[in-house]
BAFI-3210 file (N, C-alpha, C; in Angstrom, 3 decimals, decimal comma, padded with zeros to 6 digits):
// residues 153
n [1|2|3|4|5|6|7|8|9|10|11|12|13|14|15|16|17|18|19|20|21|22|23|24|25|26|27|28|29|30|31|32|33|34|35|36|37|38|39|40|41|42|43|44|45|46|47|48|49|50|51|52|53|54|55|56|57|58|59|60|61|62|63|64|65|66|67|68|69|70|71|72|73|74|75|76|77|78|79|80|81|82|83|84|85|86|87|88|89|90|91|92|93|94|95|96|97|98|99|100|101|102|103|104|105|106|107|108|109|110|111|112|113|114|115|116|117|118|119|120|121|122|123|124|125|126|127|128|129|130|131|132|133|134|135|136|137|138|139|140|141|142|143|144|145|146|147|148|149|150|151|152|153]
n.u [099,111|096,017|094,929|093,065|092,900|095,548|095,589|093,748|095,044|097,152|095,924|094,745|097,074|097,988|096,437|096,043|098,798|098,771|097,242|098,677|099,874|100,314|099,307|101,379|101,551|098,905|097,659|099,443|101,590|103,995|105,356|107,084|105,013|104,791|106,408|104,697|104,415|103,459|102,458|101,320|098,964|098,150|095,151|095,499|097,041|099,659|102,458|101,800|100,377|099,802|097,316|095,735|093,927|093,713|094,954|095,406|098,535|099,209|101,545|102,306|104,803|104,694|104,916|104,407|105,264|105,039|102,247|099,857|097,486|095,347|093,709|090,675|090,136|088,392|088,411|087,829|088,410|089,942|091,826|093,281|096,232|099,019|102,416|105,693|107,716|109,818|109,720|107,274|106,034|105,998|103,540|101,744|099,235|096,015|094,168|092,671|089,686|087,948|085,173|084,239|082,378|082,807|082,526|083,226|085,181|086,567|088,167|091,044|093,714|096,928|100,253|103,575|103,776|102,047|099,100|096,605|094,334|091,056|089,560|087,366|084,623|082,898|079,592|078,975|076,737|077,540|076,873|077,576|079,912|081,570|083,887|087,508|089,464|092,955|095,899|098,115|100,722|102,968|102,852|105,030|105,790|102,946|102,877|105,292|104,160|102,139|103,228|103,924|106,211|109,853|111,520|112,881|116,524]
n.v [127,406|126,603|126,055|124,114|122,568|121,480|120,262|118,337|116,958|115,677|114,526|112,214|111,165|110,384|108,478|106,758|105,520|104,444|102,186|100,672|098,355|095,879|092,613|089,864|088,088|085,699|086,059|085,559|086,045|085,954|086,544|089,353|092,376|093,826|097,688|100,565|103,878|107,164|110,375|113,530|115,450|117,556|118,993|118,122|116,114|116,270|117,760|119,640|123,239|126,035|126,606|124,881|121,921|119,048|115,500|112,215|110,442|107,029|105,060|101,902|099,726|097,360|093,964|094,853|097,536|101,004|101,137|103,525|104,963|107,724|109,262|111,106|113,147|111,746|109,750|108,297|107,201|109,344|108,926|106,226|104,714|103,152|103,495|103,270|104,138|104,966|107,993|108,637|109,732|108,086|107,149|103,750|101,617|100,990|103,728|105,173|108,102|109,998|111,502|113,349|112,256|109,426|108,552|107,449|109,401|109,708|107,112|105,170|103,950|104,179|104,252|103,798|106,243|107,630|108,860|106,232|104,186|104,272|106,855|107,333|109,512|110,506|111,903|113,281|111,413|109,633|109,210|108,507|110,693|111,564|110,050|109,636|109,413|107,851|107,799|106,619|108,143|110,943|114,417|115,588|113,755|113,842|116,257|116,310|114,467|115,830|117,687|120,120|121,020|119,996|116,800|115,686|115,259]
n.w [115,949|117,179|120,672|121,234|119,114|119,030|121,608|120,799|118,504|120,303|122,158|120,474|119,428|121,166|122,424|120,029|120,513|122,718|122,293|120,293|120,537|118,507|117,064|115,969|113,155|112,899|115,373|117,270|119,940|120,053|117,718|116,548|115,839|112,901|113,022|113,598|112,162|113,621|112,428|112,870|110,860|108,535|106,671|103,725|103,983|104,808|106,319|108,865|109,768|110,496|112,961|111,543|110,980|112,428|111,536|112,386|110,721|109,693|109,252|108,184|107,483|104,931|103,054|100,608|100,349|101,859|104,033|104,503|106,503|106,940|109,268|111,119|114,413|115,781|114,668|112,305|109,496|106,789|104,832|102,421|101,117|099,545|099,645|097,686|098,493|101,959|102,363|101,363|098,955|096,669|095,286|094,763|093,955|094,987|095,764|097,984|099,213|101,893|102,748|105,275|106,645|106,539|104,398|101,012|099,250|096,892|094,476|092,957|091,319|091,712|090,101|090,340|091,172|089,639|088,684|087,188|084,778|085,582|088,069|090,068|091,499|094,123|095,728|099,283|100,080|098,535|096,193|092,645|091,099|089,443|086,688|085,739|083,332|083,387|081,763|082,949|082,272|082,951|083,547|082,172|080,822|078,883|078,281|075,891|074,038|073,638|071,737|072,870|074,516|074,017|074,349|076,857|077,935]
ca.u [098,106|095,237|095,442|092,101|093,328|096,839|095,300|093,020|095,631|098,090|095,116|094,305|098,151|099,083|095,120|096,726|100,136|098,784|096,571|099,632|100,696|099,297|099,881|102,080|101,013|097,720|097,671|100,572|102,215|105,739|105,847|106,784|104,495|105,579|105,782|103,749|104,957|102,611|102,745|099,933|099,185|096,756|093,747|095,883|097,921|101,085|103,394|101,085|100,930|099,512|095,565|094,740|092,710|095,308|095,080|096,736|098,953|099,696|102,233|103,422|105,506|104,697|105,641|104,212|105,559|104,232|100,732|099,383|096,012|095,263|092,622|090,628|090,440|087,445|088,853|087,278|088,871|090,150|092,559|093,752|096,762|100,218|103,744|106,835|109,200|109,714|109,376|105,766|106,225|105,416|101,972|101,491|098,192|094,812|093,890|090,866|090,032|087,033|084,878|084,313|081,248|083,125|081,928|083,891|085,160|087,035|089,149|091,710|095,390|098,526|101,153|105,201|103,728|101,363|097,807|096,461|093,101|089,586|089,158|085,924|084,956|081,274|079,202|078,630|075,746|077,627|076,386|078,951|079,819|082,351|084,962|088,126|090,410|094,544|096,952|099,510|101,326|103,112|102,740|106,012|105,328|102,144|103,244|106,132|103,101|101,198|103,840|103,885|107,979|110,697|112,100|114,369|117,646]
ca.v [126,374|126,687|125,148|123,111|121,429|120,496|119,084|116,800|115,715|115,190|113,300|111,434|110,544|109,132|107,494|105,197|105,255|103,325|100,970|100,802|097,501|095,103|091,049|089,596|087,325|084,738|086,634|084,945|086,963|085,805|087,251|090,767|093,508|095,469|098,918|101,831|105,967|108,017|111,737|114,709|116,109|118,613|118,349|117,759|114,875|117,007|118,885|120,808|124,640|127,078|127,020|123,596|120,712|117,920|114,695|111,245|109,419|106,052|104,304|100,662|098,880|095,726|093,751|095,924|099,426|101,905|100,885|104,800|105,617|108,830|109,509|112,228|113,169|110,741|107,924|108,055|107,247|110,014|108,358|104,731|104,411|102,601|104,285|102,687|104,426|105,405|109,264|108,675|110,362|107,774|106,357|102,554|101,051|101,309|105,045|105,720|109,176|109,394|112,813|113,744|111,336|107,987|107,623|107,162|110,727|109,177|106,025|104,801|103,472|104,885|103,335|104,057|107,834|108,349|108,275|105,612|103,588|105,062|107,527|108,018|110,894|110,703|112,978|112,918|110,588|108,211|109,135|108,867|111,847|111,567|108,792|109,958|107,698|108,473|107,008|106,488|109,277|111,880|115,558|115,906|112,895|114,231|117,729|116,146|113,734|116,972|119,037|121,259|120,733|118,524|115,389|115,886|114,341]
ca.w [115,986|117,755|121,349|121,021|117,595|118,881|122,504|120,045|118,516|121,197|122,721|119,843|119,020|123,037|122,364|119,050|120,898|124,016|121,579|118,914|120,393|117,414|117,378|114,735|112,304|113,115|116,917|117,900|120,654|120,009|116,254|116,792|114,863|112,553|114,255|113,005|112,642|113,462|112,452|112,591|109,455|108,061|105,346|102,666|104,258|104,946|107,431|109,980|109,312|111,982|113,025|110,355|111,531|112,603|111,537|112,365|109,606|109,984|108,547|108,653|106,447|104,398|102,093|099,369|100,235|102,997|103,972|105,066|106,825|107,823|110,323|111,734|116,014|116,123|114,182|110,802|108,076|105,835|103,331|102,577|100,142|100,042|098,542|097,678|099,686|103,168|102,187|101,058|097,675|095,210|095,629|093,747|094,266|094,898|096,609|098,896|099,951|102,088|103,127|106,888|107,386|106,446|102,822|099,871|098,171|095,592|094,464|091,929|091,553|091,144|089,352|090,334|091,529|088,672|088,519|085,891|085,142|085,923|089,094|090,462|092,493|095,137|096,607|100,202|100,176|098,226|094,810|091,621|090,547|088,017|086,401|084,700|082,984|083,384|081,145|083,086|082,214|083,811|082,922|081,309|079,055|078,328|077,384|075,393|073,635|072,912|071,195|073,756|074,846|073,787|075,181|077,939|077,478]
c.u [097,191|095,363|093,885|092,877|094,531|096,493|094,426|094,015|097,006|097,432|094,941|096,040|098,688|097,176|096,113|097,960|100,062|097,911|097,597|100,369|099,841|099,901|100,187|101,069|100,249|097,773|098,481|101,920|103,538|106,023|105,322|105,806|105,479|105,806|105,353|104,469|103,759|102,983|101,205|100,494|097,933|095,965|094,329|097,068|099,091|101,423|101,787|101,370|099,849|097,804|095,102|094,678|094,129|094,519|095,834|097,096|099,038|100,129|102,904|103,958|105,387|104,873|105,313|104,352|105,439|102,710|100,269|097,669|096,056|093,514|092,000|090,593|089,511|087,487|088,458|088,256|088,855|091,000|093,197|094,842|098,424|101,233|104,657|108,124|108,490|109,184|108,198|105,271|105,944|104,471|102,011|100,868|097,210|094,757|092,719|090,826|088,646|086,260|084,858|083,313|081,620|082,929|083,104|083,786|085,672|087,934|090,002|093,242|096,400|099,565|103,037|104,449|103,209|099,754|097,336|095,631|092,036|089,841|087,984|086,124|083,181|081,137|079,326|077,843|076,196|077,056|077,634|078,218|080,374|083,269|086,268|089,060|091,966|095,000|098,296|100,834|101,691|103,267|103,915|106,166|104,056|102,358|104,229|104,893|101,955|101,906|103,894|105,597|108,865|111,029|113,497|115,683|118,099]
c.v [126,656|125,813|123,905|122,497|120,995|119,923|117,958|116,295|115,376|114,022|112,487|110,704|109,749|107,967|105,953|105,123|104,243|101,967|100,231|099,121|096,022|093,522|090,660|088,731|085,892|085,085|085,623|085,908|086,814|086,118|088,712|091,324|094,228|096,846|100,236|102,844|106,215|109,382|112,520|115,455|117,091|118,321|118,144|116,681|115,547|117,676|119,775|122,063|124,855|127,260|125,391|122,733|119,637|116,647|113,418|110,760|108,217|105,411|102,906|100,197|097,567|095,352|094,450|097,225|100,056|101,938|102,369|104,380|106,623|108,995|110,601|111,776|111,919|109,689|107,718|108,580|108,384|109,387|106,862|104,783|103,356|103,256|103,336|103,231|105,245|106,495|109,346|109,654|109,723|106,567|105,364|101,903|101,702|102,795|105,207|107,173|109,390|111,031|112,813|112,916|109,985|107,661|108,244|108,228|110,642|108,205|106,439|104,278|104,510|103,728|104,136|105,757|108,460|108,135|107,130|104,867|104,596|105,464|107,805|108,723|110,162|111,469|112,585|111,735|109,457|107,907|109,191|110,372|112,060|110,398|109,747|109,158|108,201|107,305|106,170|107,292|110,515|113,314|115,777|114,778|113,251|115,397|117,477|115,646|114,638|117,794|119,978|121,457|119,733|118,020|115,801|115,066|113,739]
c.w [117,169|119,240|121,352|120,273|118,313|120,135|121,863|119,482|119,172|121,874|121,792|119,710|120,160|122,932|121,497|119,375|121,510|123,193|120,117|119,300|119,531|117,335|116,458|114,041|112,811|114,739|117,229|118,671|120,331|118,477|116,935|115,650|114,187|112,635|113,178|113,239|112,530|113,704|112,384|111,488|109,526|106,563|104,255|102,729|104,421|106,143|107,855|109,647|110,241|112,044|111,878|111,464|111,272|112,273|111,861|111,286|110,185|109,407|108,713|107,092|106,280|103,556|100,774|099,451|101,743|102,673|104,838|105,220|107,620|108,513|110,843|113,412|116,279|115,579|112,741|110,106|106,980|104,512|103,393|101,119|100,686|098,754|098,397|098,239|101,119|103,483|101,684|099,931|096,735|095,700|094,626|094,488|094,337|096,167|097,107|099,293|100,460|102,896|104,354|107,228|107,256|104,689|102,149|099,305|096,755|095,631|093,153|092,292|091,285|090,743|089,418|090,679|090,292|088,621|087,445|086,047|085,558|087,668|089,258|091,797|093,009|095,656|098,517|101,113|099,571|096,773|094,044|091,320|089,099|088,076|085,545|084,944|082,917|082,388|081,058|082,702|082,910|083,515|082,005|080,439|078,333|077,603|075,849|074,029|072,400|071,934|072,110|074,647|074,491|074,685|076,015|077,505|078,642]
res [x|x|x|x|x|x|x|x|x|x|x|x|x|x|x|x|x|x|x|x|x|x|x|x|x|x|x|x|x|x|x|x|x|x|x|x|x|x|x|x|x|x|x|x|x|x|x|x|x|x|x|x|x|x|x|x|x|x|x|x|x|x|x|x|x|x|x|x|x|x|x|x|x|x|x|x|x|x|x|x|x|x|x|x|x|x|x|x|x|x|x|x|x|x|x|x|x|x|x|x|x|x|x|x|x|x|x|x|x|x|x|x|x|x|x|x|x|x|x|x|x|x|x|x|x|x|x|x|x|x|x|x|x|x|x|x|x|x|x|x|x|x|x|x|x|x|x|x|x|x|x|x|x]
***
């Protein structure tokens, strides 16, 4: 890893460490927060690999799953989703993913760790680009669907 990229985000991760202390419910100091993980990731939201552009994750837990935002060194918003487990493997709900200037790269839901409902994609500027519609389906029901393999047992 580059030593620029991992002092940004060593600085950026003791930055939302020392600001990480958040006020419970209606700012009422005596309800604890719920406490945040934060991990550095790289451009595809994952494990760090050698020389990539670090990002922060941020994860808290609420009552609907794992609430994730990942961040770049300067604070903008790269992704907004929430999973249903701890291991951050099955995405259910609404998905944000957002380009390097703040704007909107694409939305949609997930459903139990499947895409489903209309996705739209934007340009830079914030123009649509495209919509595509999921079914809720997951490749191996789709293949099965198509003729293309039988039904697992």
């Amino acid at each position: 890893m580059k030593t620029s990229t991992f002092i940004t985000g060593l600085v950026l991760a003791s930055t939302l460490a020392t600001h990480s202390t958040a006020l419970g419910n209606h700012g009422d100091r005596s309800v604890p927060a719920r406490p945040v993980r934060r991990d550095l990731v790289g451009p595809g939201f994952g494990p760090v690999a050698n020389g990539e552009i670090v990002l922060m994750r941020e994860v808290r837990r609420t009552d609907a799953g794992y609430e994730v935002k990942v961040k770049a060194a300067d604070g903008t918003l790269r992704m907004r989703g929430t999973y249903m487990d701890e291991a951050l493997t099955i995405g259910h709900g609404t998905f944000s993913y957002y380009h390097d200037n703040g704007r909107l790269e694409s939305q949609g839901r997930m459903s139990q760790g499947t895409k489903t409902g209309v996705w739209s994609r934007f340009d830079r500027e914030g123009r649509a680009l495209s919509e595509k519609i999921y079914d809720g389906k997951t490749y191996d029901q789709r293949t099965v669907d198509q003729g293309w393999s039988a039904p697992s047992n």
